[in-house]
ZAKE-815838 format. One record per atom (N, C-alpha, C): residue in three letters; x, y negated, z negated. Coordinates in steps of 0.02 Angstrom, whole numbers, padded with zeros to 5 digits, always signed. Atoms other than C-alpha are relative to their C-alpha. Layout:
# ZAKE-815838
ALAXYZ
...
This chain:
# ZAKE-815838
UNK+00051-00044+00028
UNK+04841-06139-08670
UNK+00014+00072+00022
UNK-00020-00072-00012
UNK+04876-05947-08689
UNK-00058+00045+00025
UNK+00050-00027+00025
UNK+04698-05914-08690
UNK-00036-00020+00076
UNK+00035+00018-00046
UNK+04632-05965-08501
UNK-00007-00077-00001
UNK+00030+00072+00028
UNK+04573-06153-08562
UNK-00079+00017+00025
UNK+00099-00015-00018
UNK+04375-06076-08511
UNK-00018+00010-00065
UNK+00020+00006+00064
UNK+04266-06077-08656
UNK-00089-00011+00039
UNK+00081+00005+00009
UNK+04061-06021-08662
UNK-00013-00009-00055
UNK+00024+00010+00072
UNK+03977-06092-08782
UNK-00085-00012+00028
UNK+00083-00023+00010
UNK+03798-06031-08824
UNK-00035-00063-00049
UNK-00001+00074+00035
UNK+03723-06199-08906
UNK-00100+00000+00004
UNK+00075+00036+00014
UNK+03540-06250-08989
UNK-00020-00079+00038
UNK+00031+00056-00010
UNK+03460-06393-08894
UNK-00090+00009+00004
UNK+00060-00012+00007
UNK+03270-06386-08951
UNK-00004-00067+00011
UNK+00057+00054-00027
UNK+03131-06525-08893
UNK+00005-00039-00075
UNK+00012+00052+00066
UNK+03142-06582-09090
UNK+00051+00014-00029
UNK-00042-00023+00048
UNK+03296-06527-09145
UNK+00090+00032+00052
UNK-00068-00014-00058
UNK+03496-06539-09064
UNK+00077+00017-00055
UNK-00059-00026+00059
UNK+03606-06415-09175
UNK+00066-00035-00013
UNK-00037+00015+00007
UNK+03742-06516-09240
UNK+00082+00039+00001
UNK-00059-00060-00003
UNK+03872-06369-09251
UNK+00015+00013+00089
UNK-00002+00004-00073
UNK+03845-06350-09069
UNK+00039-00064+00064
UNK-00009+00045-00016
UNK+03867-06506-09028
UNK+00097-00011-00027
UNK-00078+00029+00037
UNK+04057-06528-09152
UNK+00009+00067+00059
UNK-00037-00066-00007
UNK+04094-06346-09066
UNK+00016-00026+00074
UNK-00009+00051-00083
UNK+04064-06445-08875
UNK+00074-00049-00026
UNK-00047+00048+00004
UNK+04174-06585-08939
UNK+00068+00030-00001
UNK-00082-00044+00010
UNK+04325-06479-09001
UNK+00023+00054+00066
UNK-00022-00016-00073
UNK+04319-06385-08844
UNK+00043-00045+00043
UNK-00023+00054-00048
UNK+04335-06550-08745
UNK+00040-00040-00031
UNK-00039+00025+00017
UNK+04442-06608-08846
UNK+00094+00023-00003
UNK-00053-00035+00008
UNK+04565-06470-08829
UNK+00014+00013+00081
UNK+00000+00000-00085
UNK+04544-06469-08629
UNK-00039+00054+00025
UNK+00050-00089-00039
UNK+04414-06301-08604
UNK-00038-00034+00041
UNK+00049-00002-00063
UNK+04338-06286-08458
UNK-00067+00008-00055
UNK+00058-00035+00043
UNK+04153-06256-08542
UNK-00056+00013+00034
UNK+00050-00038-00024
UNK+04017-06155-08496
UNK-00053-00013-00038
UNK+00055+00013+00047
UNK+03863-06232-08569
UNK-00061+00027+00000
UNK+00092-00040+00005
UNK+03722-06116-08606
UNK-00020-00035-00056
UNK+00064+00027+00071
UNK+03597-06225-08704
UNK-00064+00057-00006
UNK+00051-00041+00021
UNK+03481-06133-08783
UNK-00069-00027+00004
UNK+00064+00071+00014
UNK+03302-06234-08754
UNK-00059+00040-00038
UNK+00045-00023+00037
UNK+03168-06130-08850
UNK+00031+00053-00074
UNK-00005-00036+00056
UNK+03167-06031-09012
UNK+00026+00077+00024
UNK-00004-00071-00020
UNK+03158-05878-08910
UNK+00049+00029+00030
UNK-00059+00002-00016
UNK+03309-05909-08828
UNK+00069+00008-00063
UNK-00040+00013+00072
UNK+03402-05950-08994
UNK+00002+00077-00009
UNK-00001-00081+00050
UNK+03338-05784-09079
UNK+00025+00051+00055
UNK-00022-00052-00057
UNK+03387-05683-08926
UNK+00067+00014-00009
UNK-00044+00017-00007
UNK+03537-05745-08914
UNK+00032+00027-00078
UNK-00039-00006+00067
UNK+03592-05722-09104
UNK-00006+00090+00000
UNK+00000-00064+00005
UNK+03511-05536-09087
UNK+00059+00024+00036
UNK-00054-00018-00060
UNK+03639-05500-08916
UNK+00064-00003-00026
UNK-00077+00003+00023
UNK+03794-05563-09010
UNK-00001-00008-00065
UNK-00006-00015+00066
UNK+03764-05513-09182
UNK+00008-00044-00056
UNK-00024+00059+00058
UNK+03762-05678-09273
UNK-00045-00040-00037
UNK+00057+00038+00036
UNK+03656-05765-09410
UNK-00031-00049+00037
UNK+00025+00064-00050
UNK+03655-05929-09315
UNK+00055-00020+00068
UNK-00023+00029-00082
UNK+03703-06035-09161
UNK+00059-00066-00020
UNK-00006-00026-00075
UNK+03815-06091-09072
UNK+00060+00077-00023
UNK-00022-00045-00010
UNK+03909-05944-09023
UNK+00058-00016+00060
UNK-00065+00023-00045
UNK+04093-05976-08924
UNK+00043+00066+00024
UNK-00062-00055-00003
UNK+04197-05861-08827
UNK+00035-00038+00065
UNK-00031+00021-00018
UNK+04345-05880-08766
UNK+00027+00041+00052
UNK+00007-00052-00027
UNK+04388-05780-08631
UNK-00045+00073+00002
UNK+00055-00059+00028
UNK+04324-05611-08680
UNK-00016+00025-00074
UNK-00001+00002+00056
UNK+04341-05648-08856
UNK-00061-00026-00024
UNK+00035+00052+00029
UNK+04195-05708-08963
UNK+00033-00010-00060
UNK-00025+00044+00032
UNK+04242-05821-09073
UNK-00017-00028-00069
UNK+00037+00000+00053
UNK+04106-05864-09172
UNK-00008-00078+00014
UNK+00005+00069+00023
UNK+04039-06040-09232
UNK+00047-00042+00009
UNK-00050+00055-00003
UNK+04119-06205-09250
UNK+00049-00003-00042
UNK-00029-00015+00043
UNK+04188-06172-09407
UNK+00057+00049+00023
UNK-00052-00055-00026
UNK+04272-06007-09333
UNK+00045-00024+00069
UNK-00042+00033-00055
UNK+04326-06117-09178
UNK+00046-00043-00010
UNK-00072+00067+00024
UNK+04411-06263-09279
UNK+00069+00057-00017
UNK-00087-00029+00015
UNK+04525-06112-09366
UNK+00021+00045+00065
UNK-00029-00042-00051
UNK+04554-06014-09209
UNK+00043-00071+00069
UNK-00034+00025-00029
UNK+04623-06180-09118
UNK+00042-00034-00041
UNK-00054+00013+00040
UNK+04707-06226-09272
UNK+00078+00031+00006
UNK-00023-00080-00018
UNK+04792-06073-09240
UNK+00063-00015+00060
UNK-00036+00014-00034
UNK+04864-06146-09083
UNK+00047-00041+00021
């Protein structure tokens, strides 16, 4: 890995509700060997914070070193990549 192998990922886990994207974006991490840094998100207020701070419609949110990354979607092609 060129890239550290560390990996934060910003991730929805609500009381009624466990973001699926979050969850594939965990897997493909650990599937690729990242260390991971799991900030769950547990309230709404956390979520919306969080999307305001790093500029993004929705959750989760991945960076890779000092890179963000973006979603799961933007994480499958950036380890495609590798």
């Amino acid at each position: 890995m060129d890239d550290g192998g560390h990996a934060v990922l910003y991730r929805m886990v609500l009381p009624d509700h466990v973001c699926p994207f979050g969850v594939r974006a965990r897997d493909l991490l650990q599937e690729r060997g990242y260390t991971i840094d799991d900030r769950v998100l547990s309230s709404r207020v956390e979520v919306d914070d969080a999307k305001t701070r790093f500029g993004v419609a929705t959750t989760p949110v991945v960076f890779i070193g000092d890179r963000q990354i973006g979603g799961a979607d933007a994480l499958e092609r950036y380890l495609a990549d590798r």
